[in-house]
GUKEBA-179452 format. One record per residue: residue number from 1; x, y, z of N, C-alpha, C, O in turn; residue in three letters. Coordinates in steps of 0.05 Angstrom, whole numbers, plus 5000, padded with zeros to 4 digits. Layout:
% GUKEBA-179452
+-----+------+------+------+-------+-------+-------+------+------+------+------+------+------+------+
: pos : n_c1 : n_c2 : n_c3 : ca_c1 : ca_c2 : ca_c3 : c_c1 : c_c2 : c_c3 : o_c1 : o_c2 : o_c3 : code :
+-----+------+------+------+-------+-------+-------+------+------+------+------+------+------+------+
: NUM :    X :    Y :    Z :     X :     Y :     Z :    X :    Y :    Z :    X :    Y :    Z :  ALA :
...
+-----+------+------+------+-------+-------+-------+------+------+------+------+------+------+------+
END
This chain:
% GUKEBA-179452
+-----+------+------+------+-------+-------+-------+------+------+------+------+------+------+------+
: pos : n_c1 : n_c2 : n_c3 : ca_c1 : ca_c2 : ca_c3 : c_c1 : c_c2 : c_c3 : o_c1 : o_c2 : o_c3 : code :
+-----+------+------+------+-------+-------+-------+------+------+------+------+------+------+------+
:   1 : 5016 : 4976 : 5000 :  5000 :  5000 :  5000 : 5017 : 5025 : 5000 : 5015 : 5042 : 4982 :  UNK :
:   2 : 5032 : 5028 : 5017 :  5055 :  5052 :  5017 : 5062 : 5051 : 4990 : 5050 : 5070 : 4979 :  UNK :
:   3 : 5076 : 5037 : 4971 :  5081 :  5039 :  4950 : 5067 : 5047 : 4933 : 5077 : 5062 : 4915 :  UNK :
:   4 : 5037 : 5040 : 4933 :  5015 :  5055 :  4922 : 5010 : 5083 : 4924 : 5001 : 5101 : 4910 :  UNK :
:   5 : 5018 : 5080 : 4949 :  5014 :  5114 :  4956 : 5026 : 5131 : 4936 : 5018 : 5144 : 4917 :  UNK :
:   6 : 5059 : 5124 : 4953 :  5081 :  5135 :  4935 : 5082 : 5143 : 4910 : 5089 : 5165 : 4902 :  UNK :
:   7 : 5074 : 5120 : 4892 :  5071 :  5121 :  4860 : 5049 : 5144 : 4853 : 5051 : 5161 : 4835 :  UNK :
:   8 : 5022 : 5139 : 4876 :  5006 :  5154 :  4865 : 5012 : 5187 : 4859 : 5009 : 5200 : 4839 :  UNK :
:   9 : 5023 : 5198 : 4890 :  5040 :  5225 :  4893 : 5052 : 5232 : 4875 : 5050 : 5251 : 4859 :  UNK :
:  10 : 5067 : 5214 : 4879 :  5103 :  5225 :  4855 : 5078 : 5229 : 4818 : 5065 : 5247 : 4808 :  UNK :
:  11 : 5081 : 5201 : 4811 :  5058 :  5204 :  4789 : 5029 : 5231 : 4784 : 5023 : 5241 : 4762 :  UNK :
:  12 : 5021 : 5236 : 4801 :  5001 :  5257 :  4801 : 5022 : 5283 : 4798 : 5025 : 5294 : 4776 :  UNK :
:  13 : 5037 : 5292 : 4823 :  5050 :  5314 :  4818 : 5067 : 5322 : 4794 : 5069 : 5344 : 4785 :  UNK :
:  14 : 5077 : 5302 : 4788 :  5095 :  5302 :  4765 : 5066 : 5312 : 4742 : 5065 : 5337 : 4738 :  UNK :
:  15 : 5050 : 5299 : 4732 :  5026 :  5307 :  4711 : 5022 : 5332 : 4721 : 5026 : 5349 : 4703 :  UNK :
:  16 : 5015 : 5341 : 4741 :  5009 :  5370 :  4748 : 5029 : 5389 : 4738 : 5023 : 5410 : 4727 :  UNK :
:  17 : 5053 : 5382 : 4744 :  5077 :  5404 :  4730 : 5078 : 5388 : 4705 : 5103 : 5389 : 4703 :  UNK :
:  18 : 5075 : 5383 : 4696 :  5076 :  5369 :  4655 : 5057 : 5388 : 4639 : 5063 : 5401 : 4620 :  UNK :
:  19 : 5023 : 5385 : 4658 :  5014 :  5388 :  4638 : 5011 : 5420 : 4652 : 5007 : 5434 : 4632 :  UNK :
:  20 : 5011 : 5436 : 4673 :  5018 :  5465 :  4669 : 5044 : 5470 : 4655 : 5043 : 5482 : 4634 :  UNK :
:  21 : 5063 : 5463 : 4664 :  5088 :  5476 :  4644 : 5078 : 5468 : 4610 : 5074 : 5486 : 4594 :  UNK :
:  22 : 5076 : 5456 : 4606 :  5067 :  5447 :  4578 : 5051 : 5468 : 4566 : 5057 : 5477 : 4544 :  UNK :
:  23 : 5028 : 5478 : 4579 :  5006 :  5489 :  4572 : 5023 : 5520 : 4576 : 5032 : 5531 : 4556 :  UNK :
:  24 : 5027 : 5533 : 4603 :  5034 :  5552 :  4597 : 5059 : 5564 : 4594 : 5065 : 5586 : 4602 :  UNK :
:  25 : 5074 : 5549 : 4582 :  5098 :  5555 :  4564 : 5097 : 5547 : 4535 : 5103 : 5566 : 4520 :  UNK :
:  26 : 5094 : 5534 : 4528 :  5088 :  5515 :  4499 : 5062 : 5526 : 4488 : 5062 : 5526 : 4464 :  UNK :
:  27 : 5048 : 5533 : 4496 :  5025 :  5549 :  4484 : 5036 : 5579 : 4476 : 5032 : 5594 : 4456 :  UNK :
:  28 : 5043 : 5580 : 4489 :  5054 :  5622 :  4482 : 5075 : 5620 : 4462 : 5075 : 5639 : 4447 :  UNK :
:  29 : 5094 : 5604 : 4458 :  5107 :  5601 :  4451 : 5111 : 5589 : 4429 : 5133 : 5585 : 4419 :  UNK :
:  30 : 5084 : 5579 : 4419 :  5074 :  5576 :  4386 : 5070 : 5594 : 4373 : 5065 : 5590 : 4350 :  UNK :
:  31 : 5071 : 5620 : 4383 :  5069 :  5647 :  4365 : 5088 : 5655 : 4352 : 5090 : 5674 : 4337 :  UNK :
:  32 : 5107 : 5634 : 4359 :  5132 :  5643 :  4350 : 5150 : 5627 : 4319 : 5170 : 5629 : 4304 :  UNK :
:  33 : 5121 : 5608 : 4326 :  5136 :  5584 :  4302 : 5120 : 5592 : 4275 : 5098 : 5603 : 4278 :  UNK :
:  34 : 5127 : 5589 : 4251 :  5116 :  5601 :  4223 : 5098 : 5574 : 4221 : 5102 : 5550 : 4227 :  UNK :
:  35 : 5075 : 5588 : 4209 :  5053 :  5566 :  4200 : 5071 : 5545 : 4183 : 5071 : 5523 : 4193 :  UNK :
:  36 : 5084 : 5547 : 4162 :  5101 :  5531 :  4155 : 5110 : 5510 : 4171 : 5108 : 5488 : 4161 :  UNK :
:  37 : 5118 : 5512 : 4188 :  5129 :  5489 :  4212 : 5117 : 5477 : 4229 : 5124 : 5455 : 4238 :  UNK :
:  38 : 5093 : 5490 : 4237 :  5075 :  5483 :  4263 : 5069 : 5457 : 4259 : 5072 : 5440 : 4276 :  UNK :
:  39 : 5059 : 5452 : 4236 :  5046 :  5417 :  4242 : 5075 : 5394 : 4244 : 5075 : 5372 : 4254 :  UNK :
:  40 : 5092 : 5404 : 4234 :  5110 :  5379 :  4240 : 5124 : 5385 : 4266 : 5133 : 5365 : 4277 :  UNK :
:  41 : 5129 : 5414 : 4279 :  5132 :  5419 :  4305 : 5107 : 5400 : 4325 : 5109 : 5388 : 4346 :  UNK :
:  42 : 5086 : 5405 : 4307 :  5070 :  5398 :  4330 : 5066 : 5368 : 4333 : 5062 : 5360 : 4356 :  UNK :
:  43 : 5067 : 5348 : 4310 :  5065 :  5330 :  4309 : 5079 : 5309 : 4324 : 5071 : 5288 : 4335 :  UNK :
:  44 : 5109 : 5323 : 4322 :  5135 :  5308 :  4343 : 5125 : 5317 : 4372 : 5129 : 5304 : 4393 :  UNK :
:  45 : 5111 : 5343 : 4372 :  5109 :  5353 :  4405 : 5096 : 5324 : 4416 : 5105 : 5304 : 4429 :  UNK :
:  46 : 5074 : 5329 : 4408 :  5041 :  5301 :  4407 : 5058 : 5277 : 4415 : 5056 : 5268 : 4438 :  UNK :
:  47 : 5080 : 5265 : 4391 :  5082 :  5237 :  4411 : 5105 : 5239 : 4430 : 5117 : 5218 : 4432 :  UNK :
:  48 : 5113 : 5261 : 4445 :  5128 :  5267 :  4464 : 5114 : 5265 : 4486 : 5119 : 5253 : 4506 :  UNK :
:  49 : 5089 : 5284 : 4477 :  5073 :  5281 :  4506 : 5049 : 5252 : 4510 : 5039 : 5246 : 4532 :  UNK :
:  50 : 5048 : 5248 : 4502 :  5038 :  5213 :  4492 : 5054 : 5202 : 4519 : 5044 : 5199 : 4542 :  UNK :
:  51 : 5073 : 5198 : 4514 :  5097 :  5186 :  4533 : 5092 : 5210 : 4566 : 5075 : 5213 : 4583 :  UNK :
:  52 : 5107 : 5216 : 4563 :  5110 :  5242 :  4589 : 5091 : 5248 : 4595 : 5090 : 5238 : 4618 :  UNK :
:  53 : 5065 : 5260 : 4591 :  5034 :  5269 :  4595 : 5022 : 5249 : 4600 : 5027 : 5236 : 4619 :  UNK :
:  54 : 5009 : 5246 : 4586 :  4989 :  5224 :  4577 : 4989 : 5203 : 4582 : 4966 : 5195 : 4585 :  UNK :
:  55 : 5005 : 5188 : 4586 :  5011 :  5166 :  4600 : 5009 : 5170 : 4635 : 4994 : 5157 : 4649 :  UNK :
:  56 : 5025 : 5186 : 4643 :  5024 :  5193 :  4678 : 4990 : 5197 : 4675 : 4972 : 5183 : 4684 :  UNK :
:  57 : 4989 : 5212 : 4665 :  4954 :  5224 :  4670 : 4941 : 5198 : 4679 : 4932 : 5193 : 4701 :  UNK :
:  58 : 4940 : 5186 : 4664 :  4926 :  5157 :  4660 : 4927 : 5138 : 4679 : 4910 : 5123 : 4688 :  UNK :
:  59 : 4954 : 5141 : 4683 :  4964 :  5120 :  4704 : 4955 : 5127 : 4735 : 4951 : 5108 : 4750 :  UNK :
:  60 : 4950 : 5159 : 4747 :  4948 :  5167 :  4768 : 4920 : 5170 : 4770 : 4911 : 5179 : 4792 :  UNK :
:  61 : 4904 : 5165 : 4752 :  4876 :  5166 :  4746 : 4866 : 5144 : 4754 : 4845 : 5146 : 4767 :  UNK :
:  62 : 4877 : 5119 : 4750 :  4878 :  5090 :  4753 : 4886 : 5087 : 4782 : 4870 : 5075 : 4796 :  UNK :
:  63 : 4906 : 5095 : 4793 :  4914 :  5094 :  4823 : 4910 : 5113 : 4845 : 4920 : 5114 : 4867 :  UNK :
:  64 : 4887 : 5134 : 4831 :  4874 :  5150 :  4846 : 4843 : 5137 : 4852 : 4831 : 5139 : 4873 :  UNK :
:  65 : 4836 : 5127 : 4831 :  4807 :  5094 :  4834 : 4817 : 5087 : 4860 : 4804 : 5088 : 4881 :  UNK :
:  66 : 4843 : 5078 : 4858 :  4849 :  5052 :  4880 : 4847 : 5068 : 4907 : 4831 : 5062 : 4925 :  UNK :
:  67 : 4860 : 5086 : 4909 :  4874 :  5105 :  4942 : 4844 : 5107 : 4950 : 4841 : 5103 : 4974 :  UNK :
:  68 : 4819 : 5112 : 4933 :  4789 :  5115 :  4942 : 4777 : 5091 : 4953 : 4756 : 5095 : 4965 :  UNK :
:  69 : 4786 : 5064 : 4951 :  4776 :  5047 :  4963 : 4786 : 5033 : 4983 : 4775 : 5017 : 4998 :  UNK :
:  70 : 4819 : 5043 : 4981 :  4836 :  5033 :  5007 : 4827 : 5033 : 5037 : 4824 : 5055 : 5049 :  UNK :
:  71 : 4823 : 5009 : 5049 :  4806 :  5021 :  5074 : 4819 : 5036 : 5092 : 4809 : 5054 : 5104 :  UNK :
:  72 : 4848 : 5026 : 5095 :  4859 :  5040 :  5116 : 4862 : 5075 : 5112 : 4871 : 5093 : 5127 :  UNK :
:  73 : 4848 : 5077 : 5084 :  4853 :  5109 :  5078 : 4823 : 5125 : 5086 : 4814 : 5146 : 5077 :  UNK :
:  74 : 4814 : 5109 : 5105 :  4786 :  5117 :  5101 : 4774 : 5152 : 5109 : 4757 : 5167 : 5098 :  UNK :
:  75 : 4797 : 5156 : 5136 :  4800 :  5188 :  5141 : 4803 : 5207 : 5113 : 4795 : 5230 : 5108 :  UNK :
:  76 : 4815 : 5189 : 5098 :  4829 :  5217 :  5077 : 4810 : 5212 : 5050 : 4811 : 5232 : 5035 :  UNK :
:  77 : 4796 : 5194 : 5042 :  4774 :  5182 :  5017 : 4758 : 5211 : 5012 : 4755 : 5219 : 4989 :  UNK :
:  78 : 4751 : 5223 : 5030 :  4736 :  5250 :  5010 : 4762 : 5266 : 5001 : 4756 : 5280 : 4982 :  UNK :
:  79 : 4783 : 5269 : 5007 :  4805 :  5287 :  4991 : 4817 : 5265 : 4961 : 4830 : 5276 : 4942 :  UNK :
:  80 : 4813 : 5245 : 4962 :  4815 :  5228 :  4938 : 4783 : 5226 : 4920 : 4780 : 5223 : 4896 :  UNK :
:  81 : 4770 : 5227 : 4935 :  4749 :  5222 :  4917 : 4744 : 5249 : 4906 : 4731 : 5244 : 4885 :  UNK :
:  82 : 4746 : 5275 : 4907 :  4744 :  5301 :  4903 : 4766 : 5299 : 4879 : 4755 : 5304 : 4858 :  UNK :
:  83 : 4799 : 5291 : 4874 :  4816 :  5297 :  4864 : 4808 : 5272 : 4842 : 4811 : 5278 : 4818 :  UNK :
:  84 : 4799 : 5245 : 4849 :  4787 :  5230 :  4821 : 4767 : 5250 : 4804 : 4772 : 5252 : 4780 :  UNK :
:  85 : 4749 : 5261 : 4814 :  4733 :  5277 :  4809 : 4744 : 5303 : 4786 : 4733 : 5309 : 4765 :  UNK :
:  86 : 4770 : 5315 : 4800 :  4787 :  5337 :  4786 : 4801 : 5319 : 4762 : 4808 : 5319 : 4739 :  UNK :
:  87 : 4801 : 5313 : 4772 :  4831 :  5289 :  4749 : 4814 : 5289 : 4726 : 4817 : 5300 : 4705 :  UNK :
:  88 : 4786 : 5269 : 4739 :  4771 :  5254 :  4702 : 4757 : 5287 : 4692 : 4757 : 5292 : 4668 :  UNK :
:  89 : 4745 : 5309 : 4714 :  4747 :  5331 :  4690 : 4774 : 5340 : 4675 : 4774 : 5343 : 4651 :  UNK :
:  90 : 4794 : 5343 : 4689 :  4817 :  5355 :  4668 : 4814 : 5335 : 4648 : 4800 : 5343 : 4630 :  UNK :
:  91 : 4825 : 5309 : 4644 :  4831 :  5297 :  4624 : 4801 : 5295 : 4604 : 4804 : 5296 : 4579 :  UNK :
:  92 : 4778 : 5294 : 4616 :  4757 :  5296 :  4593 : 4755 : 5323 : 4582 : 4745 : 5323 : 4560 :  UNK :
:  93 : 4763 : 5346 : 4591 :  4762 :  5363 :  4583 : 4777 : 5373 : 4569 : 4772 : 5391 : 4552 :  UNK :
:  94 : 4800 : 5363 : 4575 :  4827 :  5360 :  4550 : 4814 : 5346 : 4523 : 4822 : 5353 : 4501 :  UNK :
:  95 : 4796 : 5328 : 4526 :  4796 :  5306 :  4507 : 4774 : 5319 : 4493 : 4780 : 5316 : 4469 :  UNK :
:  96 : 4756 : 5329 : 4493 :  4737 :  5338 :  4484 : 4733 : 5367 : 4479 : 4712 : 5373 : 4468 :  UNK :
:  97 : 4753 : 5394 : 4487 :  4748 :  5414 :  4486 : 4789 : 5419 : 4472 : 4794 : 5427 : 4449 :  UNK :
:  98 : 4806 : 5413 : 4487 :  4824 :  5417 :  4482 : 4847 : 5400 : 4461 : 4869 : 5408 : 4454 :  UNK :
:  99 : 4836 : 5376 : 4455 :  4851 :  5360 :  4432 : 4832 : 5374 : 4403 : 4842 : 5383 : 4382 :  UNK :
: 100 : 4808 : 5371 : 4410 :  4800 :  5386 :  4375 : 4815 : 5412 : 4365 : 4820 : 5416 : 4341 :  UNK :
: 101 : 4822 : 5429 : 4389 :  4838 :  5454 :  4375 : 4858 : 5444 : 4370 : 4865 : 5451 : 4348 :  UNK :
: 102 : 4879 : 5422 : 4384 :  4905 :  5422 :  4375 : 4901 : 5412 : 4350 : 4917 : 5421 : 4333 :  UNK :
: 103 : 4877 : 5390 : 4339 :  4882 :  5380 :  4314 : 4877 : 5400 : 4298 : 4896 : 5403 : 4283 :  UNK :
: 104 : 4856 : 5421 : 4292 :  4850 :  5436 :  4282 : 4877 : 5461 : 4277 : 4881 : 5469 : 4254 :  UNK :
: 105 : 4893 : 5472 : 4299 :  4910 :  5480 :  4295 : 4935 : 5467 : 4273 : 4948 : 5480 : 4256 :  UNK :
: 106 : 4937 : 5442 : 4280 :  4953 :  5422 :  4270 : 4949 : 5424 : 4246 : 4971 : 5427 : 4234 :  UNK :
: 107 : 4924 : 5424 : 4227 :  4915 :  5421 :  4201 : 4917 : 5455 : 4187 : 4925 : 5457 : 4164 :  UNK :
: 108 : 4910 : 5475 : 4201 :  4915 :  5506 :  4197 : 4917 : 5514 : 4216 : 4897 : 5511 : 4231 :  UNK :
: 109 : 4936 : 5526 : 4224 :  4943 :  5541 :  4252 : 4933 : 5567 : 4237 : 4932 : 5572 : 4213 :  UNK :
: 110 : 4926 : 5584 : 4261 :  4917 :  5607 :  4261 : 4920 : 5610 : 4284 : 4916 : 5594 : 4301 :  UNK :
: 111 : 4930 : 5642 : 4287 :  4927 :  5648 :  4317 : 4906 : 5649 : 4338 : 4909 : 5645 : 4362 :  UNK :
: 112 : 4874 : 5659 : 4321 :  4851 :  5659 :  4334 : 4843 : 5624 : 4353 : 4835 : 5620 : 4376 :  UNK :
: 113 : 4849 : 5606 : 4337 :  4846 :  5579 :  4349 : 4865 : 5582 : 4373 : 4854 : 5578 : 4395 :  UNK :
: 114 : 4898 : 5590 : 4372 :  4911 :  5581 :  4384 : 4903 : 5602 : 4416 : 4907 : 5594 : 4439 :  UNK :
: 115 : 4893 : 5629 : 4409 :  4892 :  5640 :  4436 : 4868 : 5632 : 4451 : 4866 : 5634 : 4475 :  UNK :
: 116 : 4848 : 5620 : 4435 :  4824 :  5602 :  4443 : 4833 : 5582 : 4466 : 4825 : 5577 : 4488 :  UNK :
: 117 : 4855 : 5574 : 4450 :  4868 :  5545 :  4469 : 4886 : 5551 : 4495 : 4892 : 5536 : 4513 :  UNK :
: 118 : 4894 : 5584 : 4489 :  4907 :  5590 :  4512 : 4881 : 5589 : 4540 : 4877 : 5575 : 4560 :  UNK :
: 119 : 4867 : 5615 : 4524 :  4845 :  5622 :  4545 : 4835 : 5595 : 4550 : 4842 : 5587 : 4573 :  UNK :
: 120 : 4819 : 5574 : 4536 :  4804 :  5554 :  4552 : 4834 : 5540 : 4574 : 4823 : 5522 : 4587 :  UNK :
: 121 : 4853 : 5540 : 4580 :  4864 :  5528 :  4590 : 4876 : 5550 : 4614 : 4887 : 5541 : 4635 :  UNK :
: 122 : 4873 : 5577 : 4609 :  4879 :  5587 :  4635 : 4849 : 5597 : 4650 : 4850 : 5607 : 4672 :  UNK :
: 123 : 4828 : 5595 : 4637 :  4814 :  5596 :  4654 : 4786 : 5582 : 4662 : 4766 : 5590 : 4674 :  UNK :
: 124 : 4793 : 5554 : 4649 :  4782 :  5535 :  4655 : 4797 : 5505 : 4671 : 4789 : 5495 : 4691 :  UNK :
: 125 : 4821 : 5495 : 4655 :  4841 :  5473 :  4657 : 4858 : 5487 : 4686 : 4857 : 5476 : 4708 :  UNK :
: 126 : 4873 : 5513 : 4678 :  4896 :  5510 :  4702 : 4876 : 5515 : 4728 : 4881 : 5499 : 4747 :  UNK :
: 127 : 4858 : 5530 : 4732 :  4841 :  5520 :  4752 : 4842 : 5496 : 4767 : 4853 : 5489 : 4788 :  UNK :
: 128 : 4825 : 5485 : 4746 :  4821 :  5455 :  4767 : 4843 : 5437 : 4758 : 4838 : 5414 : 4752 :  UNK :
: 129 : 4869 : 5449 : 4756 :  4893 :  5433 :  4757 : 4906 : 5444 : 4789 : 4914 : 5430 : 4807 :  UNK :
: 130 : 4902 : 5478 : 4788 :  4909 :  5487 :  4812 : 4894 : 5478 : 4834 : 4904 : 5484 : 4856 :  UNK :
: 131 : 4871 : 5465 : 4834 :  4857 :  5466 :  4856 : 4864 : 5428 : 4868 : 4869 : 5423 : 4892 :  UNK :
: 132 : 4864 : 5409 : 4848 :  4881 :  5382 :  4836 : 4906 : 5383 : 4853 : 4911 : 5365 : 4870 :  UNK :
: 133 : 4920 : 5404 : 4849 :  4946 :  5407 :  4866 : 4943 : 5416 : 4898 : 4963 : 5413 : 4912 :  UNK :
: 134 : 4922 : 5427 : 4909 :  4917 :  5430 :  4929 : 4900 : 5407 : 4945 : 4911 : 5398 : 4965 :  UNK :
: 135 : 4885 : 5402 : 4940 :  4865 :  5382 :  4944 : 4883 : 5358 : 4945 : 4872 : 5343 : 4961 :  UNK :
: 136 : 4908 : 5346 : 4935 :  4929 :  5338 :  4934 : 4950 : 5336 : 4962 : 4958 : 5318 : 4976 :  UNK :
: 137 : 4958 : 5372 : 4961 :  4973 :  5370 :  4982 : 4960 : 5364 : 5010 : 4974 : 5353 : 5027 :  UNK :
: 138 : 4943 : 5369 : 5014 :  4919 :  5361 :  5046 : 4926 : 5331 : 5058 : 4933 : 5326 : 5080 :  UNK :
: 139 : 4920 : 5311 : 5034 :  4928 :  5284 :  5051 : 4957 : 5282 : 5046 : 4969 : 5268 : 5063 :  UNK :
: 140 : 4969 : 5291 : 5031 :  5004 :  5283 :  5043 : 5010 : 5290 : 5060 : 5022 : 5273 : 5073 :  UNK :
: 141 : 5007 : 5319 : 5074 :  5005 :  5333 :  5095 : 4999 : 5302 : 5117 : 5015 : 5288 : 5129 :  UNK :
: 142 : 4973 : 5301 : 5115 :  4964 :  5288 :  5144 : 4982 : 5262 : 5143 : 4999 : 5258 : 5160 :  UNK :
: 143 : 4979 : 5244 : 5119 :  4993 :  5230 :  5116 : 5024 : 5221 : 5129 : 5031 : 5201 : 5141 :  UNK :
: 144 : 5040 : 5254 : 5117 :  5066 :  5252 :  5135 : 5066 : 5250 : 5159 : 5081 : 5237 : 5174 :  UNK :
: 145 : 5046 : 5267 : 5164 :  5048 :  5280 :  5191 : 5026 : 5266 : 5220 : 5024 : 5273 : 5243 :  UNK :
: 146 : 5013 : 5245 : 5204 :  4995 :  5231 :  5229 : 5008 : 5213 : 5250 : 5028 : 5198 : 5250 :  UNK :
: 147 : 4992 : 5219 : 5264 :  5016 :  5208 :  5294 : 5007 : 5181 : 5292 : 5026 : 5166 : 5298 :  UNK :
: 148 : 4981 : 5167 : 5286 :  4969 :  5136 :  5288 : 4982 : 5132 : 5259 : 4973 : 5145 : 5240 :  UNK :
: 149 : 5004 : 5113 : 5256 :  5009 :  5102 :  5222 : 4985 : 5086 : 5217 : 4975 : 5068 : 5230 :  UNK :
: 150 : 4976 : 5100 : 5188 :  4943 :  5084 :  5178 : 4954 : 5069 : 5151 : 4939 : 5055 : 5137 :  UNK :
: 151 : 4977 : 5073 : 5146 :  4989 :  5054 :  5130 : 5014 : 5041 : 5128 : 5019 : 5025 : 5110 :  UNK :
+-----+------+------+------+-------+-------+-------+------+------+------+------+------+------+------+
END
């Protein structure tokens, strides 16, 4: 179970800095590349983050299921069941609001798509990524710091 833990932490936090640095650096920073280049810039980006992104996402999504049914976690299950909750909106909302612009960008970039993709992601995504990261740190906190070991 500790190991579960562990994986889940390290794995979650890590996706949390992936897919903010990703978003708000790599997004602004397509303004810079000539329509000429963007789709094969973008295409190598895609199976980079496949690996690095997308994969953690998935995986901590899957071991954030589990930390919700652990009994000995039973004190801390509403701060996991709240962050399963954050998790499957970010990633559906990636998948359904924010992969259509990248393909669409991908096929004609234009800037109007691409500041679209900024704004839905700073003021929809880094939200409930920021809040993901908080809702987060609460049970590591108790976690470290509980005087009864519950795991």
């Amino acid at each position: 179970m500790k190991f579960s833990i562990t994986l889940y932490f390290a794995i979650l936090f890590y996706s949390i800095g992936a897919l903010t640095i990703e978003n708000d650096v790599n997004y602004n920073t397509w303004k810079f590349i000539s329509s000429e280049n963007f789709a094969e810039y973008h295409k190598h980006l895609e199976s980079l983050l496949k690996f690095f992104m997308f994969t953690p996402l998935g995986l901590s999504l899957i071991l954030n299921v589990i930390l919700v049914f652990y009994k000995n976690l039973k004190p801390l299950r509403i701060y996991f069941l709240v962050s399963l909750i954050l998790l499957a909106f970010i990633i559906t909302y990636s998948l359904i609001i924010q992969v259509p612009l990248h393909i669409e960008l991908e096929s004609n970039y234009n800037e109007n798509t691409l500041n679209e993709l900024i704004k839905n992601h700073k003021t929809i995504r880094l939200p409930a990524t920021i809040l993901l990261f908080v809702v987060n740190i609460i049970p590591l906190y108790k976690l470290l710091n509980y005087k009864k070991h519950i795991i």
